[in-house]
C-alpha positions in Angstrom: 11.1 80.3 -15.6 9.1 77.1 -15.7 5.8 77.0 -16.5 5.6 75.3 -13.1 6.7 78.2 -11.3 5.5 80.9 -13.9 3.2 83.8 -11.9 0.7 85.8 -13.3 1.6 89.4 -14.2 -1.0 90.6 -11.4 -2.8 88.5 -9.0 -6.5 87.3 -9.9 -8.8 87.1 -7.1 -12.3 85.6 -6.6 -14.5 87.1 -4.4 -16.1 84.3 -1.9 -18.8 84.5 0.3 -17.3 82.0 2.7 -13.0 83.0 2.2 -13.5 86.7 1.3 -11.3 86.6 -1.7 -9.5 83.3 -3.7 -6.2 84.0 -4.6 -4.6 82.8 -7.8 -1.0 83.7 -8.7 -0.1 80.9 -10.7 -0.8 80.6 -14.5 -0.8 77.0 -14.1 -3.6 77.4 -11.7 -5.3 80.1 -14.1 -5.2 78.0 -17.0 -6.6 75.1 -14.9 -9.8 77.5 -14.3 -9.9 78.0 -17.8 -11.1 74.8 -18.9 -14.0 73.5 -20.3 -13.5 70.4 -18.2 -13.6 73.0 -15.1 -16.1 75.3 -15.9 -18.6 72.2 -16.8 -18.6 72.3 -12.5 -20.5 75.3 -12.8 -23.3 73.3 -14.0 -23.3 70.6 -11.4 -25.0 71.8 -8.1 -23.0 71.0 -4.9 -25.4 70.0 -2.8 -27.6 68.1 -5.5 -31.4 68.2 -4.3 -30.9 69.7 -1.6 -31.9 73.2 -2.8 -35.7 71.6 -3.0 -35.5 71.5 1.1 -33.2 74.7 1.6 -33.9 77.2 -1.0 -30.8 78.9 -1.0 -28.7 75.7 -1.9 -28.1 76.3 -5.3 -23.9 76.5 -5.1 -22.0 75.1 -7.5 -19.2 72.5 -7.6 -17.2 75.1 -9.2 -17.1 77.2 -5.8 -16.4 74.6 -3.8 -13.4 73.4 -6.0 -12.1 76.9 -5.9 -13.0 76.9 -2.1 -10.6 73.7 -1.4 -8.0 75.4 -3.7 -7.7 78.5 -1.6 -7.3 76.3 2.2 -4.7 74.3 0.6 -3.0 77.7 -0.8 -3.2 79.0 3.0 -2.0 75.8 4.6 1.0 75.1 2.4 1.9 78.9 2.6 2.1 78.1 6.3 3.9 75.1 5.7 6.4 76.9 4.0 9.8 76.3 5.7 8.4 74.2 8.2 10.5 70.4 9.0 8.7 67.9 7.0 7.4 70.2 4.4 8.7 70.0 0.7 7.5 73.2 -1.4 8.3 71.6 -4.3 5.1 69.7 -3.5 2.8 73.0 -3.5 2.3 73.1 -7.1 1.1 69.3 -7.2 -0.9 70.3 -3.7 -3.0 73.3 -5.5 -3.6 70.8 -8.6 -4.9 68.1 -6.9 -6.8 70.6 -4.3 -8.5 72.1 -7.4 -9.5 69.4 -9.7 -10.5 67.0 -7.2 -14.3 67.2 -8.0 -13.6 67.1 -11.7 -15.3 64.2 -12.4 -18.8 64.6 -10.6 -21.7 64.5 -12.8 -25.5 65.9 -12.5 -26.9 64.6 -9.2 -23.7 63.0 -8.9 -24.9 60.2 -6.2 -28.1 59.3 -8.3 -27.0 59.1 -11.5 -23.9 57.1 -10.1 -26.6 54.5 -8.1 -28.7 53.9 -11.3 -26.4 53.5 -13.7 -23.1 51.7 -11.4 -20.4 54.7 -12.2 -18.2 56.6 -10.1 -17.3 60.1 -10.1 -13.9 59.1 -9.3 -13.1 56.9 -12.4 -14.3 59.9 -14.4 -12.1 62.9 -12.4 -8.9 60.4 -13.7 -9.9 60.2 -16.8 -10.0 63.7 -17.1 -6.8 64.5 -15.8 -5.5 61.8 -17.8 -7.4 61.4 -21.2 -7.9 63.7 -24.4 -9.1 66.9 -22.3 -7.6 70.6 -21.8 -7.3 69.7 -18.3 -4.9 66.9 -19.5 -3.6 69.2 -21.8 -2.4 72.3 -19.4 -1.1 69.6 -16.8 1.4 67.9 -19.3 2.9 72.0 -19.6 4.3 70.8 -16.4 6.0 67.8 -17.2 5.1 64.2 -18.7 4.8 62.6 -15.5 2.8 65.7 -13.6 -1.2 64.7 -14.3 -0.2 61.2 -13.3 0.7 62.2 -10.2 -2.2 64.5 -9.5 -4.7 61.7 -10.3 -2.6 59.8 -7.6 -3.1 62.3 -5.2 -6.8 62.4 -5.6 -7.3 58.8 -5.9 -5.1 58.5 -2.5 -2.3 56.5 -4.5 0.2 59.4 -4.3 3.2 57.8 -2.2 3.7 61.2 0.1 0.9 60.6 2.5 1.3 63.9 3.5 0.4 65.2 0.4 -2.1 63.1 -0.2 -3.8 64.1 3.4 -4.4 67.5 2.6 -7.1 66.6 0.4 -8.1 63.8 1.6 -8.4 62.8 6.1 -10.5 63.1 8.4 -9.7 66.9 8.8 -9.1 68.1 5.3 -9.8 70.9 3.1 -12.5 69.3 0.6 -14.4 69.1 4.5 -13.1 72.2 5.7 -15.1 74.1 2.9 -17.8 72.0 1.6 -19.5 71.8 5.8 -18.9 76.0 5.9 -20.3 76.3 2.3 -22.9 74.3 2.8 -24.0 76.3 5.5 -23.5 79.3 4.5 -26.0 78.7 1.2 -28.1 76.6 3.1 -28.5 79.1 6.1 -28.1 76.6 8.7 -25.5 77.6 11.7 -23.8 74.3 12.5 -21.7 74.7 9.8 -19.6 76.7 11.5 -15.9 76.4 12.9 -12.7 78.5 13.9 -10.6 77.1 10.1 -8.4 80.2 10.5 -7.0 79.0 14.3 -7.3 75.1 12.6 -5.4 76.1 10.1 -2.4 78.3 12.5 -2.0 75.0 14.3 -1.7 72.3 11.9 1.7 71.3 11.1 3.3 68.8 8.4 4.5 65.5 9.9 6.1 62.9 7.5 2.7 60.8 6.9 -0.3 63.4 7.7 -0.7 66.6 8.8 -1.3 67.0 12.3 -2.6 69.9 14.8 -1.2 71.4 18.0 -2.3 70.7 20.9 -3.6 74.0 21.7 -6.1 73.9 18.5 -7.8 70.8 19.9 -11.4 72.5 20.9 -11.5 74.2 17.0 -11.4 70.7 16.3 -13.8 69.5 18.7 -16.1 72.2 17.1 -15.0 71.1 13.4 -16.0 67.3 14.6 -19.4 68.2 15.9 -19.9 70.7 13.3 -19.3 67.5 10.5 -22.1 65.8 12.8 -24.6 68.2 12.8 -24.3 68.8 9.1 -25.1 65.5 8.4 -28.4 64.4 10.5 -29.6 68.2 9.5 -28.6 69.0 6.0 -27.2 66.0 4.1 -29.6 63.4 5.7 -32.8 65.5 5.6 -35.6 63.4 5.1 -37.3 65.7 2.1 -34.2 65.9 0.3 -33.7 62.5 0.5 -37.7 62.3 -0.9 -36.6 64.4 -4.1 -33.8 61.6 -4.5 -35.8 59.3 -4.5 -38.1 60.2 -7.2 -34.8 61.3 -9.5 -33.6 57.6 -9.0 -37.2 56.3 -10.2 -36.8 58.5 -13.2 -33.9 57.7 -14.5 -35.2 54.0 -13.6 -38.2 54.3 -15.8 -36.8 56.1 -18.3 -33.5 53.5 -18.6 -36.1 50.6 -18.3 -38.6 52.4 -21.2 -35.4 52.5 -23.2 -34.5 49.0 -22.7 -38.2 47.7 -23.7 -38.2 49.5 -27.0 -40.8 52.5 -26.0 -40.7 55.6 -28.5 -39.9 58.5 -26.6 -41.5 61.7 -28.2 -38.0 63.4 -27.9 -35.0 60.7 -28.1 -33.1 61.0 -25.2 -29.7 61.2 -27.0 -27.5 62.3 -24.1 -28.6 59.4 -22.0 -28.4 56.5 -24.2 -24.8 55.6 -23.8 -25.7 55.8 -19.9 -28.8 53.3 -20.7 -26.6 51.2 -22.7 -23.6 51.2 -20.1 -21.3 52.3 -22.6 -20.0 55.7 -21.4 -17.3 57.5 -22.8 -15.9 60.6 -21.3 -17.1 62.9 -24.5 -20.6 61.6 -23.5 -20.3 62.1 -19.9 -19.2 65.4 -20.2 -22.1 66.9 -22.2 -24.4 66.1 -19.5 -25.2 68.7 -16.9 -28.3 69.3 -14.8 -29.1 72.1 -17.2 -29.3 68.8 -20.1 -30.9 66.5 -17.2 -33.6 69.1 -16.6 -34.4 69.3 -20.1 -35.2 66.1 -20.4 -37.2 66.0 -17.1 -39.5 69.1 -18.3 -39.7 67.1 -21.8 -40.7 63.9 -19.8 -43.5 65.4 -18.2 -45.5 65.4 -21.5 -44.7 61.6 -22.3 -47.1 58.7 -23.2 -45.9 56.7 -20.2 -47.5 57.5 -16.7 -45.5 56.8 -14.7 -42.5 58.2 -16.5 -44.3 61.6 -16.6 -45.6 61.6 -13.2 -42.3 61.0 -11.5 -40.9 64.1 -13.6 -43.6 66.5 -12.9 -43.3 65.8 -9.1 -39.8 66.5 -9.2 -40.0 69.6 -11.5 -42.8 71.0 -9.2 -41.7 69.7 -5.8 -44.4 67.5 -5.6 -42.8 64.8 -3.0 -43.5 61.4 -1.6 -44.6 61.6 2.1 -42.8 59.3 4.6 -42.5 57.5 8.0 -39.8 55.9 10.5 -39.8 52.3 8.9 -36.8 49.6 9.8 -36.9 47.6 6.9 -34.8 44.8 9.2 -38.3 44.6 11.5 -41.0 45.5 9.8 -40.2 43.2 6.7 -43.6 41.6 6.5 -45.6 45.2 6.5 -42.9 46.0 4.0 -44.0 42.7 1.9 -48.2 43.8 2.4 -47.4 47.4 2.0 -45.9 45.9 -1.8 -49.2 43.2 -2.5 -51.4 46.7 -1.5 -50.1 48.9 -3.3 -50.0 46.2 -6.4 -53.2 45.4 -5.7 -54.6 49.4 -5.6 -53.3 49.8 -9.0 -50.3 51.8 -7.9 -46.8 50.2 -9.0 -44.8 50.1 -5.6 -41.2 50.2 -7.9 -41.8 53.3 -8.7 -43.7 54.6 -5.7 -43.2 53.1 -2.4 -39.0 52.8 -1.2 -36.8 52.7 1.6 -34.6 54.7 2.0 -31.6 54.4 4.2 -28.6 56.6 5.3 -25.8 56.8 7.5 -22.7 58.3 8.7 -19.6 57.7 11.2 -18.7 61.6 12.3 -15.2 60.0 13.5 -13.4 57.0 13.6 -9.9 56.2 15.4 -7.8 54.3 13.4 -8.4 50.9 12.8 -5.2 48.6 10.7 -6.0 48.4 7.1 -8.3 51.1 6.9 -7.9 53.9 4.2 -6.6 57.0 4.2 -10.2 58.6 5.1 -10.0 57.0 8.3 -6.6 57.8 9.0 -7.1 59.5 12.9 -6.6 63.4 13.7 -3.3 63.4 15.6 -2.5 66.6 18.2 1.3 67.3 18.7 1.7 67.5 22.8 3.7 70.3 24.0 6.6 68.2 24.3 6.2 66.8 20.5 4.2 63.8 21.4 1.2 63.1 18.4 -1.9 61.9 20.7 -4.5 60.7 19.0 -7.7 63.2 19.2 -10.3 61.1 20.9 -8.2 60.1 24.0 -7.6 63.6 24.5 -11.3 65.1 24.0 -14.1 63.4 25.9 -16.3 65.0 23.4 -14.9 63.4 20.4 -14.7 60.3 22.3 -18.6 60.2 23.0 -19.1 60.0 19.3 -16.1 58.2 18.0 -16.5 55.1 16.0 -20.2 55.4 16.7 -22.4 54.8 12.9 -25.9 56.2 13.4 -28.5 54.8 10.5 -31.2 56.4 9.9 -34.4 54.2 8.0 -37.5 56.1 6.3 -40.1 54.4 3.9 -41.6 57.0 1.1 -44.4 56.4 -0.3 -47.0 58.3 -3.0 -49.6 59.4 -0.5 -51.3 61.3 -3.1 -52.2 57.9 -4.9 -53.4 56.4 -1.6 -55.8 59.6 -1.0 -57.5 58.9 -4.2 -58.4 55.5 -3.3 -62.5 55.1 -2.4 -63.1 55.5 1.2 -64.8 52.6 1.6 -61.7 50.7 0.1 -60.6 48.1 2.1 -56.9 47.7 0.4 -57.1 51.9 1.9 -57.7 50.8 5.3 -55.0 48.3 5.2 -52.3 50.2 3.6 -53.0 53.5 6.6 -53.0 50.7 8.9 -49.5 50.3 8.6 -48.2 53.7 7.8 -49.9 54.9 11.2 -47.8 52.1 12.5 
């Protein structure tokens, strides 16, 4: 037997708090658990800084890989026999399904900001470069990690395939919005996969869902939506991300003016110098980061050890509603103030901005991630899910920003009361 198709002697199995049990009876699959490159996820939160807002948030990326794995091991067992549906695909599938998240890195969406990388440049070059990852895949055939970094990087020429992972209903969604509510404790999370998954059927380009599944949809929409504005968007995580981006700001810009760190910060320096190789990038985990931040807190520079010892403790900037687009001058006074005051607004006064389509018909020359949710009428007809459901349509194609300035308050309280530069700067945060 190929080592494609080769089975384990006995099935493994997971247990999940959101699937019940992840099933593995693939040794290709095992092996691909097995990695260093994998297990590294362990050490890379899901949900990021979240878990300083919802205590409970402390999930890995490692679950949540093994969670996407285990819904495309479900929907191509379904698919199984099915017009439209190749099972020699499923191996490629539970790959691509699996490693998908390979190449995040600590605080992925900071770290990626302040020092211009992408997670998805890295997941390739794992799957492609001088890794064990790299290494198992090849067992497979010359040509197999190729196509599972096509797959992930939306390349792959069966659409089909490449939907599974990644659409507007796929199964990185699917389990990150009922993990994510599950650790976080939240109920909007929450939506009928099981029926989403009974209904959805392989069509040549995408998969599509019945008809009679549209409302598990409709709740799978709204529950994407609520996640967002309530979790993901939270104003005091977004706080904490803040004051990460300003360390790793301080602490690039120390490096880059020559400042003598008490400990040398040898796993960021190839970050500082933008000169990352994948050995580099792989030995840093939040466990690493949050040495360094601990470490920081007893440093020479103020601002450098302020910023960490706020994040370490949970000591957040405060903030306000504040559209930068309209309030532009107070933004300009709040910044001669704060200057003025002694407080350095780089580091301690931000907007912060975020925002989020929930669904989007098609529109030409969009990507894949756009590509709309089709439902298969009765009489075979694909629909597309927005002119069928009025709730769907309510919130279709609608971006909702959402603007909030954070600021030090702390710094401001210590300012004399007689202070005029005080009365100016609560002037305009009471608005």
């Amino acid at each position: 037997m190929s080592y494609r198709h080769e089975q384990l002697s006995e099935e493994k199995v997971f247990k999940d708090p959101v699937h019940r049990y992840i099933h593995v009876r693939d040794q290709l699959i095992w092996d691909l658990i097995g990695t260093p490159e994998f297990q590294r996820l362990r050490r890379i939160k899901q949900l990021g800084t979240t878990y300083l807002t919802f205590h409970g948030a402390e999930h890995s990326r490692f679950s949540h890989s093994l969670g996407v794995y285990e819904i495309v091991r479900r929907i191509v067992e379904n698919f199984r026999g099915q017009p439209n549906w190749n099972d020699d695909d499923r191996m490629l599938c539970l790959c691509a399904a699996l490693l998908h998240d390979l190449g995040h890195g600590p605080f992925s969406h900071s770290f990626e900001k302040v020092f211009g990388l992408d997670h998805e440049d890295f997941t390739r070059e794992i799957i492609l470069g001088d890794t064990k990852v790299n290494e198992v895949l090849l067992k497979v055939d010359p040509q197999f990690p190729q196509d599972v970094a096509d797959v992930i990087n939306k390349t792959y020429r069966n659409k089909l395939v490449v939907s599974l992972i990644s659409s507007q209903i796929d199964a990185d969604r699917m389990d990150y919005l009922q993990r994510d509510a599950y650790f976080t404790g939240v109920s909007y999370g929450h939506f009928d996969m099981e029926r989403i998954l009974r209904v959805m059927r392989p069509m040549e380009d995408q998969a599509v869902v019945k008809e009679s599944g549209m409302h598990a949809v409709e709740d799978y929409i709204m529950s994407r939506y609520q996640m967002y504005w309530q979790v993901y968007f939270h104003p005091v995580t977004r706080s904490a991300e803040v004051i990460l981006t300003k360390i790793l700001h301080r602490a690039k810009e120390l490096y880059e003016s020559n400042y003598a760190f008490k400990l040398e910060p040898m796993h960021f320096i190839s970050f500082f110098d933008h000169d990352v190789s994948l050995k580099d990038y792989l030995k840093l985990d939040e466990n690493v980061a949050f040495y360094y931040f601990h470490i920081w807190q007893e440093e020479d520079d103020a601002i450098l050890a302020d910023l960490c010892r706020r994040f370490v403790d949970r000591d957040l900037f405060k903030y306000i509603e504040f559209n930068p687009g309209n309030q532009y001058r107070e933004l300009m006074d709040l910044k001669d103030y704060f200057t003025e005051a002694g407080i350095d607004p780089s580091y301690y006064l931000e907007v912060d901005s975020s925002s989020d389509l929930p669904y989007d018909f098609y529109r030409q020359g969009e990507d894949e991630e756009r590509l709309p949710i089709l439902l298969q009428m009765p009489n075979g007809e694909l629909k597309e899910l927005s002119r069928q459901s009025d709730i769907v349509e309510a919130i279709s194609g609608k971006k909702r920003t959402d603007h909030k300035l954070y600021y030090a308050e702390d710094f401001i309280n210590q300012l004399p009361e007689d202070s005029n530069i005080k009365r100016r700067i609560r002037e305009i945060l009471k608005g």
